[in-house]
N, C-alpha and C positions, 0 to 999 in steps of 0.2 A: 618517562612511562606514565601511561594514563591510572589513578589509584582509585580503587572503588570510594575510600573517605574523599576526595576533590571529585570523585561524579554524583556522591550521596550527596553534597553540598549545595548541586546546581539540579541537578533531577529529582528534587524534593518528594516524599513520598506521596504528594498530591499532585505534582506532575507524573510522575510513572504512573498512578491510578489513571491519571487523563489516559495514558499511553495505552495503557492495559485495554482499557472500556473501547477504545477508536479499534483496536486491535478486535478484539472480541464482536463489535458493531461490522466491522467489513466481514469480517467472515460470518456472521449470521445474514448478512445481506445475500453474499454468494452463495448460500447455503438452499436460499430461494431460488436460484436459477440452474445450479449446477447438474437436476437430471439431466437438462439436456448438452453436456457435457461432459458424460461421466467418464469420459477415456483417458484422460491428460492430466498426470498432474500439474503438469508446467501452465496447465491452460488456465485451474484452479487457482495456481499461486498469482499469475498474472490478475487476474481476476479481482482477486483479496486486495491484492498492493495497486490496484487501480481506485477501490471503493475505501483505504486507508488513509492515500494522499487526501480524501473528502473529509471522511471521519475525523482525522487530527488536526486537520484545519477548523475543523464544528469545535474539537474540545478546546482549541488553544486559539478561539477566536481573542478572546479576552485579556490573553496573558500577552502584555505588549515586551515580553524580553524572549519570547519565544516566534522564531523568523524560520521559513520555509527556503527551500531553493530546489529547484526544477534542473536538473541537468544531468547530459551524456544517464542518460535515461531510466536514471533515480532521483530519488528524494532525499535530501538531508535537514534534518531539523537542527537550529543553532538556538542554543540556547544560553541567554544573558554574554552572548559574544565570548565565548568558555567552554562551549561543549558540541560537538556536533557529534549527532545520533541519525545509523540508518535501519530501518526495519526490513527485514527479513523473515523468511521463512527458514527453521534450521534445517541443515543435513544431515546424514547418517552420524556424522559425528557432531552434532551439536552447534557448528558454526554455521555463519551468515552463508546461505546459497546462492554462488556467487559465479559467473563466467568470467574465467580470467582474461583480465583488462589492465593497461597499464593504470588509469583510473582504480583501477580496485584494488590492484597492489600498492596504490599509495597509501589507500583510506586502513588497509588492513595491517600495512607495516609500523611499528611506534617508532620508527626512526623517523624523525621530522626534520624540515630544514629549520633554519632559524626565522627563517618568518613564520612561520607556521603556529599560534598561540594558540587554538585550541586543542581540546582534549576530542580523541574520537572515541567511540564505543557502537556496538552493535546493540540492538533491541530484538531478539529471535521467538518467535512461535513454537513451539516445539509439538509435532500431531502426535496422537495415542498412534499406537501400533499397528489399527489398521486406519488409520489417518480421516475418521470421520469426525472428530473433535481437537480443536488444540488445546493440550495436558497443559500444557504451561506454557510463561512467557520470560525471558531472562535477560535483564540485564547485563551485558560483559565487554572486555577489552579483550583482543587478539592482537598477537605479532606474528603474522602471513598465517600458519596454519596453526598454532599456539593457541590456546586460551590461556588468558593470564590468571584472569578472577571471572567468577558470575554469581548472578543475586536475584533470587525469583521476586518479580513482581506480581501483584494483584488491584484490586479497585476499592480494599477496605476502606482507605483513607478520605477515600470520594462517599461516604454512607451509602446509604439507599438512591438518593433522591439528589444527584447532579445534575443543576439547571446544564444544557447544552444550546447553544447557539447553530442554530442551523443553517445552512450555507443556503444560499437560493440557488433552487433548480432550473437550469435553463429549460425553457417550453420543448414539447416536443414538438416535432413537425407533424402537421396534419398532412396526412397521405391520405386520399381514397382511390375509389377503383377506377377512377378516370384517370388519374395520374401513371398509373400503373400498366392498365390494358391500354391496347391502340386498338379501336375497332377496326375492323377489315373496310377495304374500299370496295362498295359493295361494285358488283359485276355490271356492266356497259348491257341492258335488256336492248337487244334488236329489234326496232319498231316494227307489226305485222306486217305492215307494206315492204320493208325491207325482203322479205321472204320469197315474193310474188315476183320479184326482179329477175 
């Protein structure tokens, strides 16, 4: 079983400050685009956990025991080869929101095989009530639908004034209105003499 004392160990309260600030930056990013959005929360959540994967890669540029992985189309952070963390957005009940996968049954279950050495845990959003703010952010372990323990995080640890590493932005494309409109093939004018025929 994964113990909050062995993830307090590895998730330092200066890395969950990272965690907190990346969490709080994607959603004030999306926060800027979302009128034209306003129908969906799923569209929202996609959104956040799109401008996240950026944001924790900026705070954890520097921490060489903290490693990314891309796949079956989430994000998991490994941290010092002991811990692997995914962030979510919670549900009605407080856990990670999740569409059931055999991938997500295994990350959620604490029954591990014997290869298996890390510890997993979940990192959750939690929105106010009428979900225009997220109220908290909580660190916890689940087994399937369980929570075992959880532990509110913040960005205390980080001060005021955490230098951040910023990722470079790839160029945007330059589009104009040539690229876009096709002018009309203008019409075939019938020379006068054609008329007289």
């Amino acid at each position: 079983m994964t113990t909050e004392d062995d993830v307090r160990k590895v998730l330092t309260a200066e890395r969950a400050a990272k965690v907190y600030r990346a969490i709080r930056q994607a959603w004030e990013d999306v926060q800027q685009d979302i009128v034209r959005y306003p129908h969906w929360p799923r569209t929202r959540a996609g959104m956040v956990f799109e401008r996240l994967k950026i944001r924790l890669q900026e705070q954890f540029a520097t921490d060489t025991g903290v490693h990314f992985t891309f796949a079956d189309e989430t994000m998991k952070m490994v941290f010092d080869g002991k811990l692997v963390a995914r962030c979510k957005k919670a549900d009605s009940r407080g856990l990670g929101h999740n569409i059931p996968t055999g991938a997500n049954d295994l990350f959620v279950e604490q029954q591990t095989s014997l290869f298996e050495v890390q510890d997993k845990i979940e990192i959750v959003y939690v929105l106010n009530t009428y979900a225009t703010n997220i109220k908290q952010v909580l660190v916890q372990a689940r087994d399937a639908d369980v929570r075992l323990w959880a532990y509110e995080i913040d960005d205390a640890a980080l001060g005021t004034s955490a230098p951040v590493t910023p990722l470079p932005t790839p160029p945007m494309p330059t589009i104009s209105a040539d690229d876009l409109v096709q002018p009309r093939a203008k019409p075939l004018v019938k020379d006068e003499s054609d008329k007289n025929k």
